[in-house]
Backbone as a chain_set.jsonl record, in Angstrom:
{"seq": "XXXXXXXXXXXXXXXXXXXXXXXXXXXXXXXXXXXXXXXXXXXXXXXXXXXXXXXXXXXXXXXXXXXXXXXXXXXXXXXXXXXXXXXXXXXXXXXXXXXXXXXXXXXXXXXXXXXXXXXXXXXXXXXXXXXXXXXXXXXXXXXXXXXXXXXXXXXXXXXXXXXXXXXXXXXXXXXXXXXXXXXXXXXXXXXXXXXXXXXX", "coords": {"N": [[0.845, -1.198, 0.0], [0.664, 2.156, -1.027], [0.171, 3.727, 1.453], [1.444, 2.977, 3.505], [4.116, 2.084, 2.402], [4.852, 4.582, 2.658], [5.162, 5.264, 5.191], [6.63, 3.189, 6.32], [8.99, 4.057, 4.909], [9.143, 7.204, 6.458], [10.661, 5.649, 8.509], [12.918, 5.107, 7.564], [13.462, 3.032, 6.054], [12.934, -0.236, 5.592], [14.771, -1.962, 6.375], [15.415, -0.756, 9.089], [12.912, -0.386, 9.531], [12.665, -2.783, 10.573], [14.143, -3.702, 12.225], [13.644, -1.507, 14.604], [10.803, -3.064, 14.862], [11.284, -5.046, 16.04], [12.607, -4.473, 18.308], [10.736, -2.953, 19.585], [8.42, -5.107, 19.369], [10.294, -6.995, 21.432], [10.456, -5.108, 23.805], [7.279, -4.909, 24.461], [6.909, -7.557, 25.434], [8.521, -8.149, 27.127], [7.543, -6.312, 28.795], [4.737, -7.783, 29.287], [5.343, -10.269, 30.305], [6.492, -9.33, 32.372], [4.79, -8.044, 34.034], [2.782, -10.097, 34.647], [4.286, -11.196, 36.211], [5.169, -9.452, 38.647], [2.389, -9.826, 38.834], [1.689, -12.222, 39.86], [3.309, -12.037, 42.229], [1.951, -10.098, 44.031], [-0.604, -11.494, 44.272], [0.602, -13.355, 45.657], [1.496, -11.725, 48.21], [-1.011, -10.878, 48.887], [-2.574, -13.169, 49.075], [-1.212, -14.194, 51.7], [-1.801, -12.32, 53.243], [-4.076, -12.773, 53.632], [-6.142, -11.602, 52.027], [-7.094, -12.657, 49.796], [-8.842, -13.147, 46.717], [-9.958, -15.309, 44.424], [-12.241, -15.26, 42.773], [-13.628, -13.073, 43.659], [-15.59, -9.198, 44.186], [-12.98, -7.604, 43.39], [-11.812, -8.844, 41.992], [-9.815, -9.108, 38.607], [-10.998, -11.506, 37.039], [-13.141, -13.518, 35.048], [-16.799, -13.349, 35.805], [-19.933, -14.688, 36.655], [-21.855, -12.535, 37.059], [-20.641, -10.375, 35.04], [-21.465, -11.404, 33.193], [-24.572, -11.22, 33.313], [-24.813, -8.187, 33.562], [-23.606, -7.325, 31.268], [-25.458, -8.704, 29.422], [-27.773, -7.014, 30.942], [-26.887, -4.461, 30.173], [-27.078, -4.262, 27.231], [-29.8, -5.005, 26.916], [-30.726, -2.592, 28.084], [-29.69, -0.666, 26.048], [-31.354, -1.029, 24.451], [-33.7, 0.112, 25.424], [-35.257, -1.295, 27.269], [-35.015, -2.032, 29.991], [-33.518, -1.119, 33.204], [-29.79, 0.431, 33.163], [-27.265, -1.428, 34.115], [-25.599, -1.915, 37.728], [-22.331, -0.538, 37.895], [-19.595, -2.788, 39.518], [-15.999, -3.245, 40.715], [-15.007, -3.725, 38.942], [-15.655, -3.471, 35.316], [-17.305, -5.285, 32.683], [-16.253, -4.832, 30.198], [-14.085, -4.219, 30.093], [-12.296, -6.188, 31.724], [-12.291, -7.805, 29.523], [-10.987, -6.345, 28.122], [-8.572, -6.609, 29.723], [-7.752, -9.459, 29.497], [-8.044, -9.759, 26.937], [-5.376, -8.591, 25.864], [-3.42, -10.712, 26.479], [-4.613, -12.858, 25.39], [-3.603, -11.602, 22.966], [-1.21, -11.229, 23.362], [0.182, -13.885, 23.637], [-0.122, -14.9, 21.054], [0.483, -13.173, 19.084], [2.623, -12.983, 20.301], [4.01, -15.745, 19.896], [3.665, -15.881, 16.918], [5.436, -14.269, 15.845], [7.77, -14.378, 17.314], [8.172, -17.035, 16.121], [8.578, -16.133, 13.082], [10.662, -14.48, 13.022], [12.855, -15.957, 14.061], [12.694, -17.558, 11.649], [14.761, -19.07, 10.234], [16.061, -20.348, 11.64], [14.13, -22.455, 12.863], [13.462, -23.158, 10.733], [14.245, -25.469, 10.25], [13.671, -27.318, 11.528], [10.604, -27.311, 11.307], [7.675, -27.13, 9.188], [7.372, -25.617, 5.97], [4.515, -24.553, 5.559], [4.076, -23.85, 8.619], [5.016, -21.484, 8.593], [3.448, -19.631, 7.177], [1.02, -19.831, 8.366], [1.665, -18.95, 10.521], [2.589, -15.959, 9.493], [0.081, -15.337, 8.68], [-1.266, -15.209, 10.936], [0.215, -13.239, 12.453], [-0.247, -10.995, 11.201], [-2.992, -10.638, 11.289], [-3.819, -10.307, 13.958], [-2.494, -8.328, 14.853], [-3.746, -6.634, 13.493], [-6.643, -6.856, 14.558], [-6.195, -6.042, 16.778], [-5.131, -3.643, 16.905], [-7.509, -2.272, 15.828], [-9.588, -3.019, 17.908], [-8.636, -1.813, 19.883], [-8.68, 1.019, 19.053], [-11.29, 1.417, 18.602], [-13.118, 0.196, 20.337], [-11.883, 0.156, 23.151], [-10.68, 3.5, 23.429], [-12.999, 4.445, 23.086], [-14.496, 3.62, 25.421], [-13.164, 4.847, 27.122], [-12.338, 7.579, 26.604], [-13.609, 8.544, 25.017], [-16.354, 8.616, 25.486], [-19.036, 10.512, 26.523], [-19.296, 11.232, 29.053], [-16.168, 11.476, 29.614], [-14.942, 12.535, 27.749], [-12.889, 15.105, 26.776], [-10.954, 13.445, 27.262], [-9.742, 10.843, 29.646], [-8.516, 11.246, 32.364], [-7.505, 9.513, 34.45], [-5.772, 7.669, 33.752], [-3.197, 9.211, 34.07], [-3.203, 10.736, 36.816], [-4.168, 8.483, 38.325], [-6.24, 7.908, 39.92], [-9.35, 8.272, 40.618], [-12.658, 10.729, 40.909], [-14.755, 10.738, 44.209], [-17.198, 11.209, 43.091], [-17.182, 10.469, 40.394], [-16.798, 7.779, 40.759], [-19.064, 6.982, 42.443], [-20.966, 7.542, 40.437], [-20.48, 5.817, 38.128], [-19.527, 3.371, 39.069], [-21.598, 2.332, 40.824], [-22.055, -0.429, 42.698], [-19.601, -0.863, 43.222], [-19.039, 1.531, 45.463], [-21.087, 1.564, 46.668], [-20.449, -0.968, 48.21], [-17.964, -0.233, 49.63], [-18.441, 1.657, 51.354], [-20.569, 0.445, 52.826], [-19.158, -1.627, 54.186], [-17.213, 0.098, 55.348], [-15.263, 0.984, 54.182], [-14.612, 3.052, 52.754], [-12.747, 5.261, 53.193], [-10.407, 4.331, 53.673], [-9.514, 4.394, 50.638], [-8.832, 6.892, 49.683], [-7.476, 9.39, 48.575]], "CA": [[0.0, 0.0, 0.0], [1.011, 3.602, -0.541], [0.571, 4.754, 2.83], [2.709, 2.124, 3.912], [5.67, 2.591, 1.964], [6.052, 6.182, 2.669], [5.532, 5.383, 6.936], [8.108, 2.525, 6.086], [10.384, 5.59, 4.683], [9.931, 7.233, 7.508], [11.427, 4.744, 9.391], [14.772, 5.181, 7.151], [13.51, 2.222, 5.261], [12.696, -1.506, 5.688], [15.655, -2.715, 7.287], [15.505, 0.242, 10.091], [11.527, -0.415, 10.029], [12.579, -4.252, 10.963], [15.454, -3.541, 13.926], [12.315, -0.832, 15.465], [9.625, -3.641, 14.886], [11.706, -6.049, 17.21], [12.77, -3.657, 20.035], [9.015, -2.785, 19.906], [7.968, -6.303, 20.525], [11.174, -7.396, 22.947], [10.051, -4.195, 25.087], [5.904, -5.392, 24.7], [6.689, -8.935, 25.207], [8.664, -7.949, 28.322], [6.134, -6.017, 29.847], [3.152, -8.331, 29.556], [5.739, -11.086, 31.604], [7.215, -8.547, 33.837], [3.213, -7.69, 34.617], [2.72, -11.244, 35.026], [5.284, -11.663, 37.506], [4.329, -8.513, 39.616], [0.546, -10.072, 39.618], [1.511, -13.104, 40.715], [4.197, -11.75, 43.525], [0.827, -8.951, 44.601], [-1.426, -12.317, 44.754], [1.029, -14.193, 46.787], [1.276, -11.127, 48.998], [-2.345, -10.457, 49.427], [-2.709, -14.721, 50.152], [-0.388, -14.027, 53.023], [-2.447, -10.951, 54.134], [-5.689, -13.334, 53.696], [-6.95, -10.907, 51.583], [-7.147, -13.493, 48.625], [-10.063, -13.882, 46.415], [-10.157, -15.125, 42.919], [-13.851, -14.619, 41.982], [-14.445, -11.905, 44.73], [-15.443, -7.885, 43.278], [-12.331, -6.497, 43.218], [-11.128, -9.907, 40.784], [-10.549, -9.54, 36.954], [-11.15, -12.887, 36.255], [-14.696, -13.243, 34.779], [-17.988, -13.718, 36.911], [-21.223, -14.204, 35.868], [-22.152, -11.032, 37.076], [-20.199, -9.691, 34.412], [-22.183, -11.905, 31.686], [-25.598, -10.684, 33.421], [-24.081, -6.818, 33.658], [-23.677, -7.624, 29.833], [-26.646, -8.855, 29.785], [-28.309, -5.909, 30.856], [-26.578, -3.349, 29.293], [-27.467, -4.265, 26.248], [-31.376, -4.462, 27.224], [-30.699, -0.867, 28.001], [-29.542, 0.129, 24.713], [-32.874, -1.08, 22.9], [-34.808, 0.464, 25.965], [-35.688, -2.403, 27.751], [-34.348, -1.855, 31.264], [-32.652, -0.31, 33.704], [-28.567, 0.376, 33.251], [-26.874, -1.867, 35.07], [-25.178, -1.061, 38.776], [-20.976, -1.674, 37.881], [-18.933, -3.042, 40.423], [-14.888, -2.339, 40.325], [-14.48, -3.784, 37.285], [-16.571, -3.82, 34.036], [-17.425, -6.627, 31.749], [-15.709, -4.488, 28.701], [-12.04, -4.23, 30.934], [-11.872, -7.442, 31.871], [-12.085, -8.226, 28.385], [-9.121, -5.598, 27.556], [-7.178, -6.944, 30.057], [-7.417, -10.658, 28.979], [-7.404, -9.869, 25.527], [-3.862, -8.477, 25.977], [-2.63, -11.727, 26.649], [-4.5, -13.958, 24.201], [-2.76, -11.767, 21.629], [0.391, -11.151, 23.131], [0.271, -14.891, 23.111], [-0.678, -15.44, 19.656], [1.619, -12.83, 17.948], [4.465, -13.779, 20.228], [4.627, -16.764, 19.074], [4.106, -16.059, 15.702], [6.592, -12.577, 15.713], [9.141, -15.203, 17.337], [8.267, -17.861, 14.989], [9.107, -15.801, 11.562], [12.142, -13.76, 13.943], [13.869, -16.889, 14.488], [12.372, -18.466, 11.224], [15.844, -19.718, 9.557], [16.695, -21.535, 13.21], [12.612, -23.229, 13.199], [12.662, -23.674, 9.088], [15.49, -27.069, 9.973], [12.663, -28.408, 12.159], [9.15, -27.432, 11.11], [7.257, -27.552, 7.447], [7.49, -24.188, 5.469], [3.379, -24.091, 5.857], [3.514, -23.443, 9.586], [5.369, -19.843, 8.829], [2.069, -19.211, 6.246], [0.137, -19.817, 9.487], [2.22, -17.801, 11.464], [1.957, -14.709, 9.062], [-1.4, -14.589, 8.882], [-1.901, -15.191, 12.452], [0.535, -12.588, 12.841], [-0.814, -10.067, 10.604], [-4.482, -10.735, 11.698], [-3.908, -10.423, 15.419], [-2.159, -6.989, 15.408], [-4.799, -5.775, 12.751], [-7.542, -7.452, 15.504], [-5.704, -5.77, 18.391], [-5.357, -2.075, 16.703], [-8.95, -2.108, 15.8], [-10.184, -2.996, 19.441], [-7.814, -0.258, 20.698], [-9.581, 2.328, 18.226], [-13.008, 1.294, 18.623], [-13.435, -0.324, 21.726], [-10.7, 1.128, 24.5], [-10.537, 4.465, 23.174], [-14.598, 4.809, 22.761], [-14.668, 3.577, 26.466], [-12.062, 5.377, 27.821], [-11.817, 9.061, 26.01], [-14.7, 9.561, 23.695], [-17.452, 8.751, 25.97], [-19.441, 11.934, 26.801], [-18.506, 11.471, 30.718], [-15.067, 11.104, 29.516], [-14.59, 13.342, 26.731], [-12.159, 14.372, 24.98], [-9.654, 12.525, 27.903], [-10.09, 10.092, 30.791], [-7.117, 11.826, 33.041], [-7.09, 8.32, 35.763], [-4.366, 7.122, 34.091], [-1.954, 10.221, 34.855], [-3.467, 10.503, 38.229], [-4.348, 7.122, 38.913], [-7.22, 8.198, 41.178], [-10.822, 9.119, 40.345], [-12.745, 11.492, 42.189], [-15.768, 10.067, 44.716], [-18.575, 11.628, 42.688], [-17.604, 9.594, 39.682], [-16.934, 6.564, 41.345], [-20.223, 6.753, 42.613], [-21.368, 7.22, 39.402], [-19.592, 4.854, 37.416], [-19.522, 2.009, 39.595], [-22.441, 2.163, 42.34], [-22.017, -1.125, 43.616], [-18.343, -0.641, 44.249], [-18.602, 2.537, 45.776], [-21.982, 0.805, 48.371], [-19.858, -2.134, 48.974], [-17.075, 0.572, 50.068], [-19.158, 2.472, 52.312], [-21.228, -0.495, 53.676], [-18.178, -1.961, 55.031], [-16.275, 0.884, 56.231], [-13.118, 0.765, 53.78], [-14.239, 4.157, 52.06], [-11.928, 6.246, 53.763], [-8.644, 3.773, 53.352], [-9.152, 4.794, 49.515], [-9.379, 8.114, 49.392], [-6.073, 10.2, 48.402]], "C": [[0.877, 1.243, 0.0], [1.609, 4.309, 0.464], [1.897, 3.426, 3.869], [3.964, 2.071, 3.764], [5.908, 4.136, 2.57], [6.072, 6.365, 4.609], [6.332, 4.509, 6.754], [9.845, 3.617, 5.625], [10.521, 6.371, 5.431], [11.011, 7.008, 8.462], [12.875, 4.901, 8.99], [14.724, 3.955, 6.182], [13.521, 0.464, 6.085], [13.31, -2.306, 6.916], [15.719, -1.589, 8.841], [14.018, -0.134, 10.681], [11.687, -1.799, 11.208], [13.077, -4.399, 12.001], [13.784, -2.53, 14.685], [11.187, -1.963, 15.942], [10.142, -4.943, 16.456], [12.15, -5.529, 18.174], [11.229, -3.826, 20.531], [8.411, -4.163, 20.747], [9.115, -6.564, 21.282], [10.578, -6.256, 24.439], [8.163, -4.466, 25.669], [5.969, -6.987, 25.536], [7.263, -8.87, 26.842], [8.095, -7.087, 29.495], [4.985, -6.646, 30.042], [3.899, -10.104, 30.658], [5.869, -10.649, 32.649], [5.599, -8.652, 34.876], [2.767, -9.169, 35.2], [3.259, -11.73, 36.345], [4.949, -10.833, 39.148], [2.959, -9.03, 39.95], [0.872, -11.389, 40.222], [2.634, -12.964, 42.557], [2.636, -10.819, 44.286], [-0.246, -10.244, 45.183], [-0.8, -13.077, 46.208], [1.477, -13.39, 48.497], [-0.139, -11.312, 49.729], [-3.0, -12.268, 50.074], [-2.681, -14.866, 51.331], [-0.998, -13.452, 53.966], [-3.576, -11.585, 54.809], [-6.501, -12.211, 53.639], [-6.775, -11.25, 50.285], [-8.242, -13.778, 48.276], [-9.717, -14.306, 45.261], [-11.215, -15.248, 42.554], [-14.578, -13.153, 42.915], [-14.45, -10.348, 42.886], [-13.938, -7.144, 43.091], [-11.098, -7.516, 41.966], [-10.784, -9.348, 39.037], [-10.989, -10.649, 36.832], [-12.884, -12.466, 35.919], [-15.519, -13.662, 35.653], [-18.973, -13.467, 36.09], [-22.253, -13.336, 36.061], [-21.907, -10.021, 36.27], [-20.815, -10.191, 33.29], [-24.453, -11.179, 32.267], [-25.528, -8.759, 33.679], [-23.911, -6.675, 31.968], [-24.587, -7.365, 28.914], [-27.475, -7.598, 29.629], [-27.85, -4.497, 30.347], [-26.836, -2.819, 27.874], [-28.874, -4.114, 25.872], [-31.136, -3.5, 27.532], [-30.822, -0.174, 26.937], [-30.245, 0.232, 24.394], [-33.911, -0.554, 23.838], [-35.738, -0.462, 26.731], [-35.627, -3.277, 29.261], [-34.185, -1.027, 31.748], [-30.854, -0.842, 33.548], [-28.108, -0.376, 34.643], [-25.904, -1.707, 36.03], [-23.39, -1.953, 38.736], [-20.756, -1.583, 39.206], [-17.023, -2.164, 40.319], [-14.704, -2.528, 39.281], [-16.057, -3.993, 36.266], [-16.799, -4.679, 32.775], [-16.181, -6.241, 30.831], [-14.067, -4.552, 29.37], [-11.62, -5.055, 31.401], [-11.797, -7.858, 30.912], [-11.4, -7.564, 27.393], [-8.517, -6.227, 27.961], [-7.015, -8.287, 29.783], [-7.214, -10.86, 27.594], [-6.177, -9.456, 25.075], [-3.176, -9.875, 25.747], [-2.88, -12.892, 26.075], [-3.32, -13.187, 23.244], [-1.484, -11.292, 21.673], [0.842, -12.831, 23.173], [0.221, -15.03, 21.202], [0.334, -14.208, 18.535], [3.064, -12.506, 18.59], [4.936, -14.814, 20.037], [5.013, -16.698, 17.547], [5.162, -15.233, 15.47], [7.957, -13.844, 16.08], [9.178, -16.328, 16.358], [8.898, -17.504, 13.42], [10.561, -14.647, 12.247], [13.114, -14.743, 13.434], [13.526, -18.232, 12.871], [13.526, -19.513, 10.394], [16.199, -20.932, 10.334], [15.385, -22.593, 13.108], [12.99, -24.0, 11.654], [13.556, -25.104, 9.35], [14.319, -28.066, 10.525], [10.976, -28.469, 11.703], [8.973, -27.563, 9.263], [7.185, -25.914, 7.036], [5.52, -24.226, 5.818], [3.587, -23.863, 7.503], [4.172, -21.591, 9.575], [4.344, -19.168, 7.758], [1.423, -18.938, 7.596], [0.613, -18.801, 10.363], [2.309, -15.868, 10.878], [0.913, -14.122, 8.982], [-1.661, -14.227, 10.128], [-1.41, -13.832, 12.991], [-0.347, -11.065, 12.621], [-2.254, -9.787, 11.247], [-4.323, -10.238, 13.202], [-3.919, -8.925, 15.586], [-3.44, -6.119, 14.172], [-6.195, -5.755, 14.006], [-7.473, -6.148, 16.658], [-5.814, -4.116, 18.025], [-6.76, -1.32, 16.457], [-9.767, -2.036, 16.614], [-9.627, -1.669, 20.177], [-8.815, 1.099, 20.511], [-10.524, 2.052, 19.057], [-13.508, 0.914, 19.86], [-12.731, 0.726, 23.209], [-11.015, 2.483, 24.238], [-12.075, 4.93, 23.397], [-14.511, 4.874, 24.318], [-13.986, 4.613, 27.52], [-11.783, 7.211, 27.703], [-13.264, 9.173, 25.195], [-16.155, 9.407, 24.282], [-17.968, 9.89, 26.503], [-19.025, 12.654, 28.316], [-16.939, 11.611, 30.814], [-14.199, 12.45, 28.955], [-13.562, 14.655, 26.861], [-10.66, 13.46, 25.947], [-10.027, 12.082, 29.466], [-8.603, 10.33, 31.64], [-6.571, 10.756, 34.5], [-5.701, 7.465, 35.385], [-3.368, 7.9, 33.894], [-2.382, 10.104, 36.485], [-3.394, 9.351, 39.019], [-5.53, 6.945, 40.37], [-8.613, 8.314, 40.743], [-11.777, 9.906, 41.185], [-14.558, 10.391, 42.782], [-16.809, 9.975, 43.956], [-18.599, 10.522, 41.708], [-17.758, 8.12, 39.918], [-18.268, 5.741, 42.161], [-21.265, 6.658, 41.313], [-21.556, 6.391, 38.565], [-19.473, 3.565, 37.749], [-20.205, 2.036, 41.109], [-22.332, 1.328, 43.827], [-20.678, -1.257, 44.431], [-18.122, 0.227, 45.033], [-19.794, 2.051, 47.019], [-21.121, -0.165, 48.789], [-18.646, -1.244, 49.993], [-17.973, 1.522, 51.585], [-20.191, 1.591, 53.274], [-20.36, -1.411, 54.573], [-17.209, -1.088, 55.665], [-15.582, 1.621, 55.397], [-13.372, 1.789, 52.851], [-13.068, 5.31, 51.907], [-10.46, 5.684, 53.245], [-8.689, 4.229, 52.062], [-9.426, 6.141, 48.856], [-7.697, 9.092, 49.706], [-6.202, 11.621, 48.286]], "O": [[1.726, 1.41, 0.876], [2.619, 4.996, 0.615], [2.862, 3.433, 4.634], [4.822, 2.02, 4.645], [6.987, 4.657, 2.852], [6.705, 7.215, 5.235], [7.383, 5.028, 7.13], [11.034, 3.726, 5.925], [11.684, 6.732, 5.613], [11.861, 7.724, 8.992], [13.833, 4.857, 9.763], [15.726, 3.728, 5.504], [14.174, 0.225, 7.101], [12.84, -2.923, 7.871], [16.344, -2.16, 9.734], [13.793, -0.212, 11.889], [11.112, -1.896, 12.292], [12.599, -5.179, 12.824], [12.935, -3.214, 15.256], [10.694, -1.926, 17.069], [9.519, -5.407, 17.411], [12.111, -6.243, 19.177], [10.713, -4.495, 21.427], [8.098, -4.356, 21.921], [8.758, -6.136, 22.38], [10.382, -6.554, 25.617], [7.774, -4.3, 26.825], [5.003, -7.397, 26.18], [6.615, -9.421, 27.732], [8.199, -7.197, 30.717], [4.181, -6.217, 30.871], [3.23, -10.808, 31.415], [5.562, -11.162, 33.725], [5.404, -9.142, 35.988], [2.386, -9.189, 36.37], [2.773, -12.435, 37.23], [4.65, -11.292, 40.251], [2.398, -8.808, 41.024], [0.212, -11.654, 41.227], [2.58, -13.632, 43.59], [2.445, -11.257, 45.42], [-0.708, -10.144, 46.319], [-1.329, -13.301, 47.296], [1.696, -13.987, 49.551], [-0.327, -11.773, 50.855], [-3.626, -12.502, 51.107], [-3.528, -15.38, 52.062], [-0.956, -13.732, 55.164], [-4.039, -11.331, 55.921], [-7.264, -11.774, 54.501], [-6.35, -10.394, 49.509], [-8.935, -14.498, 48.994], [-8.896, -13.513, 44.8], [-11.074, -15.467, 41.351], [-15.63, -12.526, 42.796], [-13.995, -10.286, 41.744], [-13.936, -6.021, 42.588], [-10.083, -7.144, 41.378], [-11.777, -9.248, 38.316], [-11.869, -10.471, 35.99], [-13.584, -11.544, 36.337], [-15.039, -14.465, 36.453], [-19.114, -12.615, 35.213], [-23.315, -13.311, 35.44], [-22.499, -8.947, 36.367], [-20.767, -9.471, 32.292], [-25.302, -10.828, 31.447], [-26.592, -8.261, 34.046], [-24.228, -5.558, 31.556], [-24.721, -6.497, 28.052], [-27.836, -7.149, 28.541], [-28.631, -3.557, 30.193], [-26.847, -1.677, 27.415], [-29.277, -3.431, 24.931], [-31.768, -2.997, 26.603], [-31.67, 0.688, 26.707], [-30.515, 1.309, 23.864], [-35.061, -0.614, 23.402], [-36.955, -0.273, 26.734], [-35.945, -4.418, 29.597], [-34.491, 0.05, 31.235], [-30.504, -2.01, 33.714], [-28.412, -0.101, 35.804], [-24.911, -1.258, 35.457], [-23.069, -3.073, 39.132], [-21.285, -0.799, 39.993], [-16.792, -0.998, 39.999], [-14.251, -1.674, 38.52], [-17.138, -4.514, 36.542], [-16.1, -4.369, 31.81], [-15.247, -7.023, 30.654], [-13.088, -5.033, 28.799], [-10.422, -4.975, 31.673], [-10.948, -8.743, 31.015], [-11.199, -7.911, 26.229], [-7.689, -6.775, 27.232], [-5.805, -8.514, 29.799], [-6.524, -11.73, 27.063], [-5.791, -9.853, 23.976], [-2.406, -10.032, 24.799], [-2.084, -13.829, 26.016], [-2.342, -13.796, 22.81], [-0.744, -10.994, 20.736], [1.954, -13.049, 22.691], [1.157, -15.475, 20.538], [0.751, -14.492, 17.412], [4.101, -12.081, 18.081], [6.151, -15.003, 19.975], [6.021, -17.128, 16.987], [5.948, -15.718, 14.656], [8.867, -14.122, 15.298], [10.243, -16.548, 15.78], [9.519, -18.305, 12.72], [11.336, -14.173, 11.417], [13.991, -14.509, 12.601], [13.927, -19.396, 12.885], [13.166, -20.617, 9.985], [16.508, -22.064, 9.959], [15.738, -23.753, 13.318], [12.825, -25.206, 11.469], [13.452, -25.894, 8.412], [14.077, -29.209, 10.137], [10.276, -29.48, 11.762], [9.777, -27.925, 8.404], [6.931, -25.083, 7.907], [5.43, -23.526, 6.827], [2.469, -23.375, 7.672], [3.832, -20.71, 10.366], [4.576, -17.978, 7.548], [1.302, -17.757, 7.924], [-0.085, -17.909, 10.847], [2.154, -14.867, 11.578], [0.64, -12.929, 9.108], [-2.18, -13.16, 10.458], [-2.12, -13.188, 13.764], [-0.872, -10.32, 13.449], [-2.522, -8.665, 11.677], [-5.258, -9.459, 13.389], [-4.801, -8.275, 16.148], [-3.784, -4.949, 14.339], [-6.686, -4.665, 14.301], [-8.392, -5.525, 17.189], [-6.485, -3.375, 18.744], [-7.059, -0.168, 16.768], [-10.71, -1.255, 16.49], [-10.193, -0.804, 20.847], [-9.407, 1.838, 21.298], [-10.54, 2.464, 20.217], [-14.467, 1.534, 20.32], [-13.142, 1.659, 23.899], [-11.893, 2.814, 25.034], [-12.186, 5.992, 24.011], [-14.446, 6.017, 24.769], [-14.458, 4.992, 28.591], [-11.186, 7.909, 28.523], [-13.722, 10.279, 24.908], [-17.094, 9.959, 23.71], [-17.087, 10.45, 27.156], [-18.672, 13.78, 28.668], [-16.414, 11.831, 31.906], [-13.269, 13.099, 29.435], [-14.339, 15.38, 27.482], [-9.652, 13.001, 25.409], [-10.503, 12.847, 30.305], [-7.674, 9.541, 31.471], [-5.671, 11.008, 35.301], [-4.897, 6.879, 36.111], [-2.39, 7.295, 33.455], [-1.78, 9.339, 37.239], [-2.777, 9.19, 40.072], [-5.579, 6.198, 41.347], [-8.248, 9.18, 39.948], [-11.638, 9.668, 42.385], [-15.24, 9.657, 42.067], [-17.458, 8.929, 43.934], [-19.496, 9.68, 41.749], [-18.617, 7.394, 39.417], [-18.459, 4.55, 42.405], [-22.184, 5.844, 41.231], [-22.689, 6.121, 38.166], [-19.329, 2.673, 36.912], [-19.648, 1.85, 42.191], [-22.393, 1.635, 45.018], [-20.502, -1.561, 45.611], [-17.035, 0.11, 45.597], [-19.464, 2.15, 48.201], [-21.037, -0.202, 50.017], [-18.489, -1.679, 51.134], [-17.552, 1.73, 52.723], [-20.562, 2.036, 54.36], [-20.826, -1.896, 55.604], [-16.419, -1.546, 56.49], [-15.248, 2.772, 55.677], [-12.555, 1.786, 51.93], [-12.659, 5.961, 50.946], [-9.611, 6.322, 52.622], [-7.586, 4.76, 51.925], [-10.044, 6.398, 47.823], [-7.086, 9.312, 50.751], [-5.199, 12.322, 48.151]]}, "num_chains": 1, "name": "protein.A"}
């Protein structure tokens, strides 16, 4: 394509695009382990603390609160409900943050598969680096498209949001929205006490 070649010329050209494309992933590939490593050292803390859940509210993992939260959100859209009351997390961000890691799975294998493909081509069949291009290609097309459309919509272009969601410089949100935004996390917070410990 066009616009391709001339952001490839940017780059200084092909072979400059290709040394960038592999820092890029070595520095992605080592943040989605590093993150890995930190969540499981934070779990094996909070075990210790016996303040361990893995399906409790403050979990990603999925719950089927988050498929009936789904559920009803969508009977909202067509008018058919009431909006449903989030917790800390939201169906759609649990399904950012796990979709990170199907497809940093799925195009680090393939990215290391056609990387290293001279060292693989002695042992495998030339069709599994077909498979691995597409897969590759497809994934990060998959993954930039969700970013756009999905993350970005949620995150910045929503009208409560608009035109920038400033929590991740701060890393805080203020009470009002948090009451807003996530009801039941903000009653569960105040029905047990533990409003105050999170409040900066």
């Amino acid at each position: 394509s066009l616009w391709a070649v001339k952001v490839v010329t940017l780059f200084g050209g092909p072979e400059n695009a290709a040394i960038i494309h592999r820092i890029a992933a070595v520095i992605f590939l080592t943040a989605i382990v590093g993150h890995v490593v930190a969540l499981f050292y934070k779990l094996l803390i909070r075990r210790q603390e016996g303040r361990f859940e893995w399906f409790g509210p403050d979990s990603l993992l999925p719950r089927w609160q988050d498929l009936k939260d789904m559920i009803g959100q969508f009977r909202w859209f067509f008018g058919k409900g009431q909006p449903p009351r989030f917790d800390r997390w939201t169906y759609w961000e649990k399904f950012d943050y796990w979709a990170v890691y199907w497809g940093a799975f799925v195009i680090g294998i393939s990215g290391l598969m056609l990387w290293f493909s001279e060292f693989l081509g002695r042992y495998l069949p030339g069709w599994v680096f077909n498979v691995a291009t597409v897969a590759h290609g497809v994934e990060a097309f998959l993954s930039v498209t969700t970013l756009f459309v999905v993350h970005f919509f949620n995150n910045h272009f929503r009208p409560g949001k608009f035109p920038l969601d400033i929590v991740m410089f701060v890393g805080s949100w203020s009470v009002a929205e948090l009451k807003e935004e996530r009801p039941e996390a903000y009653d569960r917070l105040v029905n047990t006490g533990t409003l105050e410990q999170h409040l900066v």
